[in-house]
C-alpha positions as CSV (number, residue, x, y, z in Angstrom):
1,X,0.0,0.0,0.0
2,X,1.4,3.3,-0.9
3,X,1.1,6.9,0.6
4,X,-2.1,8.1,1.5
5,X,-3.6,4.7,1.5
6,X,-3.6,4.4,-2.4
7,X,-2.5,1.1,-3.9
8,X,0.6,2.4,-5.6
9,X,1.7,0.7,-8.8
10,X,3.6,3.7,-10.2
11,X,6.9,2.5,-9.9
12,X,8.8,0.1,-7.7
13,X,10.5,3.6,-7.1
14,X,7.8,4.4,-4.9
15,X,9.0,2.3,-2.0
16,X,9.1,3.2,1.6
17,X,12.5,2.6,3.4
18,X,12.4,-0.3,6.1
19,X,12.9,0.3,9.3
20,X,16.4,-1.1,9.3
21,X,17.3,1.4,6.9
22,X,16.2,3.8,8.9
23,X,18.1,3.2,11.7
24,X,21.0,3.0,9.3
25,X,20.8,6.0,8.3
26,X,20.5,7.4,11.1
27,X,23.6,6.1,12.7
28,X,25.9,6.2,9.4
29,X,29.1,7.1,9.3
30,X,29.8,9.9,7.2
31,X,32.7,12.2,5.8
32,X,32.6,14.5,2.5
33,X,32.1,12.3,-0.4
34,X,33.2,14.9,-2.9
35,X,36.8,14.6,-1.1
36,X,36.3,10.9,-1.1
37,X,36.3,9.7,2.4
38,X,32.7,9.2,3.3
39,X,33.5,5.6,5.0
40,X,29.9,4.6,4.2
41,X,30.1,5.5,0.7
42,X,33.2,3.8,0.2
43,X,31.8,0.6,1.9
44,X,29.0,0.5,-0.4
45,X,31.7,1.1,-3.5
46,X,33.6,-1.6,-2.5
47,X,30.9,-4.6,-2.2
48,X,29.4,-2.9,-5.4
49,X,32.8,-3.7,-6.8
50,X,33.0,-7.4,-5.5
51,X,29.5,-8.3,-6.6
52,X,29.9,-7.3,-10.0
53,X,33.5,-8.3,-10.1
54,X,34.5,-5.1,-11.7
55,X,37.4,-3.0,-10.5
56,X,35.9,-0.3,-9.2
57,X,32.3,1.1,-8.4
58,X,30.9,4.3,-8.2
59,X,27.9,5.4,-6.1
60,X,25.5,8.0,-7.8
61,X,21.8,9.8,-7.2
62,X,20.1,8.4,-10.5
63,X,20.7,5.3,-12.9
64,X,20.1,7.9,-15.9
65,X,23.4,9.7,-14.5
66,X,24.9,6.6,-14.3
67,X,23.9,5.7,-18.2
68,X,24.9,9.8,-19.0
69,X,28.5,9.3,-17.6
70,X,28.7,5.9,-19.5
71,X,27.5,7.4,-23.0
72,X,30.0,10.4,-22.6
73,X,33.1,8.4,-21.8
74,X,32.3,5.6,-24.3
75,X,31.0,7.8,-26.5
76,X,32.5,10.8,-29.2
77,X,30.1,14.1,-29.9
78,X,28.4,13.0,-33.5
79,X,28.4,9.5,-32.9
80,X,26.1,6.8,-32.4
81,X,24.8,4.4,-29.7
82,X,23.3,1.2,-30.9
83,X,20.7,0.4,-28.5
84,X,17.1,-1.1,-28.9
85,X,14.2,1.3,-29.7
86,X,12.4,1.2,-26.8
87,X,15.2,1.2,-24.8
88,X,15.9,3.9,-21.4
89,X,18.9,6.3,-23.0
90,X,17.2,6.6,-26.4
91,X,13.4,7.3,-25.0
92,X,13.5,9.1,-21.3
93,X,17.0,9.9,-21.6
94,X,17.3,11.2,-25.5
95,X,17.6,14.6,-24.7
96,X,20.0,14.5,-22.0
97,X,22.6,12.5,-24.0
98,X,22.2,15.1,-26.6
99,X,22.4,18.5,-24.4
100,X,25.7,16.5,-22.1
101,X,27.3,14.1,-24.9
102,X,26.2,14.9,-28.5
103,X,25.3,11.4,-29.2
104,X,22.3,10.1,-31.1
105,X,21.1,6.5,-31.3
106,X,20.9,3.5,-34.5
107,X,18.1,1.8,-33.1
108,X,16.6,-1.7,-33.7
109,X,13.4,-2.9,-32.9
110,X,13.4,-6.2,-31.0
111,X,10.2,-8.5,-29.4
112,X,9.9,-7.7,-26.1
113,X,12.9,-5.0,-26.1
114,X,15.6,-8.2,-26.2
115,X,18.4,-7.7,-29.0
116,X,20.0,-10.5,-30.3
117,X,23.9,-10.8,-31.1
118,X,22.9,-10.8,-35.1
119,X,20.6,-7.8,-34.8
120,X,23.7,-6.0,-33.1
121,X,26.1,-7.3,-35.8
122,X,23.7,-5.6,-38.3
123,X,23.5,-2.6,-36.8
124,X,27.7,-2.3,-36.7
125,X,27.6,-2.6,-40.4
126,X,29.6,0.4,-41.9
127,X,27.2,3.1,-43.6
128,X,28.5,5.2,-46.1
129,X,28.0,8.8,-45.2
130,X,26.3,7.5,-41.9
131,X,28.3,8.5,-38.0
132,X,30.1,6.1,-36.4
133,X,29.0,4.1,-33.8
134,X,31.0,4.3,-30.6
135,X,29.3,1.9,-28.0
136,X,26.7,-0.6,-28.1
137,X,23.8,-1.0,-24.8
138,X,21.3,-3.5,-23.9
139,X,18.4,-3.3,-20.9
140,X,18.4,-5.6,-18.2
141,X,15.6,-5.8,-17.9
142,X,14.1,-4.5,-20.5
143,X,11.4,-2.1,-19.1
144,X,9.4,-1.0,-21.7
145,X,9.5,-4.9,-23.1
146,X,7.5,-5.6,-19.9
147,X,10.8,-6.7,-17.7
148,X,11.9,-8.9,-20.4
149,X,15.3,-11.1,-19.4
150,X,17.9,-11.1,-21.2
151,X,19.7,-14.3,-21.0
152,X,24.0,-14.4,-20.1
153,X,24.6,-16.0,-23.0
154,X,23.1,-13.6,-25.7
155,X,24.6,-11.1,-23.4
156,X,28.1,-13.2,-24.1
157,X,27.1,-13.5,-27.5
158,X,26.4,-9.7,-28.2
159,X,29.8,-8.7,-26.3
160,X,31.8,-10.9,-28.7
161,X,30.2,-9.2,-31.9
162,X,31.2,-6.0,-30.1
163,X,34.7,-7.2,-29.3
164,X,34.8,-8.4,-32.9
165,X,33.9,-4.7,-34.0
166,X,36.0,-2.8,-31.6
167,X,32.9,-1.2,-29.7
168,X,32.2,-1.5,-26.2
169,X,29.1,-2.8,-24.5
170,X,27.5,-1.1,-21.7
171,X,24.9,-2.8,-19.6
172,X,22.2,-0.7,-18.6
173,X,21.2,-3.2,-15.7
174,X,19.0,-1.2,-13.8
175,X,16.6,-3.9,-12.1
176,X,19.4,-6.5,-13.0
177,X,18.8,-8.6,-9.6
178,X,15.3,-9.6,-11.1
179,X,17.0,-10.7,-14.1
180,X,18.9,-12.9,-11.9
181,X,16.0,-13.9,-10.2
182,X,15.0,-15.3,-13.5
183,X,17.9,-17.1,-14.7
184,X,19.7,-17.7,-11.5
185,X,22.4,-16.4,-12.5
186,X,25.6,-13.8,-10.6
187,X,25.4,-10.2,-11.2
188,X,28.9,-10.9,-11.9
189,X,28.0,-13.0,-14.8
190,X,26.0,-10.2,-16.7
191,X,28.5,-7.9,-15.9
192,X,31.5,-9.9,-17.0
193,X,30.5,-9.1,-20.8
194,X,30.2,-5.7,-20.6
195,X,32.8,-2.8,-20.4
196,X,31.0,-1.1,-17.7
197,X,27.3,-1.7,-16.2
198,X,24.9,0.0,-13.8
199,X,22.2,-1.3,-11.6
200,X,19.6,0.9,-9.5
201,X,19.1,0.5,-5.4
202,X,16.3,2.3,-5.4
203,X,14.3,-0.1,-8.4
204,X,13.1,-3.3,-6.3
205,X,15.8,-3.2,-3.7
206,X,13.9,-0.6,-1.9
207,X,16.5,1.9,-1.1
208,X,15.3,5.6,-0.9
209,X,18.1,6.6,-3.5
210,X,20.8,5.9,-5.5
211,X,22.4,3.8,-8.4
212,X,25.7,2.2,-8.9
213,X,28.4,2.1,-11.8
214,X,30.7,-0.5,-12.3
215,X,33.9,-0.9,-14.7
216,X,38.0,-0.5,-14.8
217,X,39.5,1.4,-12.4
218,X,40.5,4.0,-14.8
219,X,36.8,4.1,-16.2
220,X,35.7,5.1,-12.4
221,X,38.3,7.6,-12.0
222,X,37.1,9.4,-15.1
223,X,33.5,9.0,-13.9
224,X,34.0,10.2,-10.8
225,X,35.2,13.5,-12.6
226,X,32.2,13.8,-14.8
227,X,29.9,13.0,-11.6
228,X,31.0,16.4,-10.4
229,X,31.0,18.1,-13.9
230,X,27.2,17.3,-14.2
231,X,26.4,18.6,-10.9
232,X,26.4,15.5,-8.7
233,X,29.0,15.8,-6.4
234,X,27.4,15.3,-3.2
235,X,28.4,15.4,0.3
236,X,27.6,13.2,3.5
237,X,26.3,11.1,1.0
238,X,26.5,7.8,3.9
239,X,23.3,8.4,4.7
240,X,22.1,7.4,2.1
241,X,24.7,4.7,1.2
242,X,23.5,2.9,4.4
243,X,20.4,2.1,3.0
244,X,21.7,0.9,0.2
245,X,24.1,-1.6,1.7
246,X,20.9,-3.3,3.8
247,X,18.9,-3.3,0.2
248,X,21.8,-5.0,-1.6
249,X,21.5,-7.3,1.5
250,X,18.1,-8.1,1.7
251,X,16.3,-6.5,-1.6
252,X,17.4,-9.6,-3.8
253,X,16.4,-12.4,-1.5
254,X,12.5,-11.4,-1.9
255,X,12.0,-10.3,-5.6
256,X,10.7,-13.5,-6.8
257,X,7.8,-12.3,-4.5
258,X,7.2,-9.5,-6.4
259,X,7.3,-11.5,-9.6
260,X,4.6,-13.8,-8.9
261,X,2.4,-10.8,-7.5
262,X,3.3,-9.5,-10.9
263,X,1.8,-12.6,-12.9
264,X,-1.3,-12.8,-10.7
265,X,-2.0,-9.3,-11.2
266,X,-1.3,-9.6,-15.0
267,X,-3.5,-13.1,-15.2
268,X,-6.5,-11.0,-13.4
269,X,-6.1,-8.6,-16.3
270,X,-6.3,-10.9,-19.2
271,X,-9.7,-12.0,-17.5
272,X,-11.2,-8.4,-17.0
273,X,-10.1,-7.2,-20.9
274,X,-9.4,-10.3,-22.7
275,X,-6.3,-9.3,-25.3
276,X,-5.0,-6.6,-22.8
277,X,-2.4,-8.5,-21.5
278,X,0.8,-10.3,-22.9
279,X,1.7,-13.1,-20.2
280,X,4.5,-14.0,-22.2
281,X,6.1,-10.4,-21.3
282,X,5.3,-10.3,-17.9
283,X,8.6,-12.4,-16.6
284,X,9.5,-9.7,-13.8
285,X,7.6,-7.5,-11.9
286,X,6.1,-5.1,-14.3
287,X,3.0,-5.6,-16.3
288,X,1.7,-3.9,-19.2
289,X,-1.9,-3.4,-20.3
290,X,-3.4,-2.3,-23.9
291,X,-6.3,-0.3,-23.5
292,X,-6.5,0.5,-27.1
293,X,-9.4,-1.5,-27.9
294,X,-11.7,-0.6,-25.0
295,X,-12.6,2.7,-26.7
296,X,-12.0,4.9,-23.9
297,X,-8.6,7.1,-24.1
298,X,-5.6,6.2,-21.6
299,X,-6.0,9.1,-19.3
300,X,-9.4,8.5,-18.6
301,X,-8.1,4.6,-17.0
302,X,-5.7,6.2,-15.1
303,X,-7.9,9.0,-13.6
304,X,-10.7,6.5,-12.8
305,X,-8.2,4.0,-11.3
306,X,-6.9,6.8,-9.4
307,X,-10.3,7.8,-8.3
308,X,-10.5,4.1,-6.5
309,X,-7.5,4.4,-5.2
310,X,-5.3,2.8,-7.5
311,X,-2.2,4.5,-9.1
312,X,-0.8,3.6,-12.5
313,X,1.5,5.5,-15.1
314,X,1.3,5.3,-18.6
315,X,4.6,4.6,-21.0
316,X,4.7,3.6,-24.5
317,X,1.1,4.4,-25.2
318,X,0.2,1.3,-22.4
319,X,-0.8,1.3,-18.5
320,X,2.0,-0.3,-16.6
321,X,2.3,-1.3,-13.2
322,X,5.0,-2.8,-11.0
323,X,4.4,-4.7,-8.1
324,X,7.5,-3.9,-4.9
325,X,7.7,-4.6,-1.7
326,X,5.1,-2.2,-1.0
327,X,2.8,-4.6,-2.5
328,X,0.8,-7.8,-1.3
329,X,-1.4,-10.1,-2.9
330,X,-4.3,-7.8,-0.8
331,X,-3.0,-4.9,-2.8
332,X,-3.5,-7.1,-6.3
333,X,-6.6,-7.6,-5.2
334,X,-7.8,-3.7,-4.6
335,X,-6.1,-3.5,-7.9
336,X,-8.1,-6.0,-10.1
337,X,-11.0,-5.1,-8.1
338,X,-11.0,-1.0,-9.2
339,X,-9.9,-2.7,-12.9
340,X,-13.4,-4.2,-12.8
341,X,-15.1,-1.2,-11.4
342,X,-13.9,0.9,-14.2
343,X,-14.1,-1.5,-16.8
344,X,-18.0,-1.6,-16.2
345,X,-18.1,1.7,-15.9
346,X,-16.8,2.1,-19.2
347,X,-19.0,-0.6,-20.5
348,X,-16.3,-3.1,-21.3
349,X,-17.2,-5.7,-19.5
């Protein structure tokens, strides 16, 4: 249940910190992370660094700061990014990796949002007269795609036809722990592909704040340069930090939760508009509904939902919802139950 007693389906953003992360954070250790000696911060760095079995890590406020600093170190002004269409950087971010890097993107559509190693290869053919392409990025998951997986090896297999052009891959791994939820596999093995990856704390781990980059040593130390040229160099930054050390600590250990409250939400759907719903996209924890058909416009759903005390967003011309930690199987059913309400409100039921 979210603020103000609405179900809250927004976002798994939208999460309340636990108690034990408040307590945390109120007892951190701090120093002045801008001068690099917040002990919390530097603790959080360092098991970021282990997990993904990168060199070095670096904590941040936002996983789109965290794909902005990768774009403009991987990336030259009036170049291009391959990346798939629906993808974060080249949809919500567009704008900002043109204004900070001057890249634009060569994008490929893809079911569910998932490229494939010969779709990448493809899209690293020379073009005569066309930019070059500097860097290569994949989802994990793959939001817009529903919270598609991508499996290690077509990650594996897309890194060696980047290898094989001399183009880096960057993992934009934002809710990476429910792709491991998936497979079973280490956040060590996505990453082990990639030239440098990100994953959020605050997307199903249920920190407050904060994201995490991960790559070379050298790659860090030029980050950590650009994360005060863009504004972002923060000070007793532990605070925060100390949340996100308890939600890399428990946040993975309950996400299959939120996966199966996910499907049942999704399966009630597909009963209350028939054709809504693709179950095969709905491996994770976000769910997508097509209102298309129902005559009614997409604004109207969410207004009404919200008038019964449900809260939805709309992206890529769909409703989406995520299930959290904030969110029980009583919560799915408030939420199919206002779906119905509407529906027959709107006479399509």
């Amino acid at each position: 249940m979210g603020y103000g007693g609405y179900t809250d389906l927004r976002s798994d953003t939208v999460t309340r910190p636990s108690a034990a992360m408040r307590r945390a954070m109120a007892d951190a250790e701090v120093g002045d992370d801008l001068f690099g000696d917040d002990p919390t911060v530097l603790r959080l760095q360092e098991r970021v660094a282990g997990l993904t079995r990168k060199q070095a890590a670096l904590y941040l406020p936002t996983g789109t700061l965290c794909n902005q600093i990768a774009l403009h170190l991987f990336a030259r002004a009036g170049h291009q990014v391959v990346c798939e269409e629906t993808a974060h950087v080249c949809g919500h971010e567009l704008a900002s990796s043109a204004v900070l890097s001057g890249v634009t993107f060569r994008t490929v559509a893809a079911p569910h949002g998932l490229l494939s190693a010969a779709q990448v290869a493809a899209a690293l053919e020379p073009e005569p007269h066309a930019p070059v392409v500097d860097m290569v990025t994949v989802e994990n998951t793959h939001q817009v795609g529903g919270g598609t997986v991508l499996s290690v090896s077509a990650m594996r297999e897309i890194a060696e036809v980047c290898a094989a052009h001399g183009v880096p891959l960057y993992l934009d791994g934002a809710r990476i722990f429910n792709a491991c939820t998936v497979t079973g596999a280490d956040v060590s093995q996505y990453a082990a592909p990639a030239g440098a990856m990100m994953f959020c704390l605050s997307k199903g781990l249920g920190a407050p704040i904060g994201s995490v980059l991960a790559g070379d040593a050298s790659f860090i130390e030029e980050a950590r340069r650009l994360k005060v040229l863009f504004g972002a160099g923060w000070r007793q930054a532990g605070i925060m930090a100390a949340a996100g050390l308890i939600a890399l600590e428990e946040g993975p250990k309950r996400l299959a939760e939120d996966h199966w409250t996910a499907r049942r939400l999704a399966e009630g759907m597909a009963e209350i508009l028939p054709g809504s719903v693709d179950l095969a996209a709905v491996q994770t924890n976000i769910a997508f509904v097509d209102v298309a058909g129902t005559g009614q416009p997409l604004q109207a759903w969410v207004g009404r939902l919200a008038e019964e005390g449900v809260l939805v967003t709309i992206v890529a011309g769909r409703v989406r919802m995520l299930t959290h930690l904030d969110v029980d199987e009583r919560d799915v059913d408030v939420a199919l139950a206002a779906w119905r309400k509407v529906a027959a409100g709107f006479g399509v039921l």
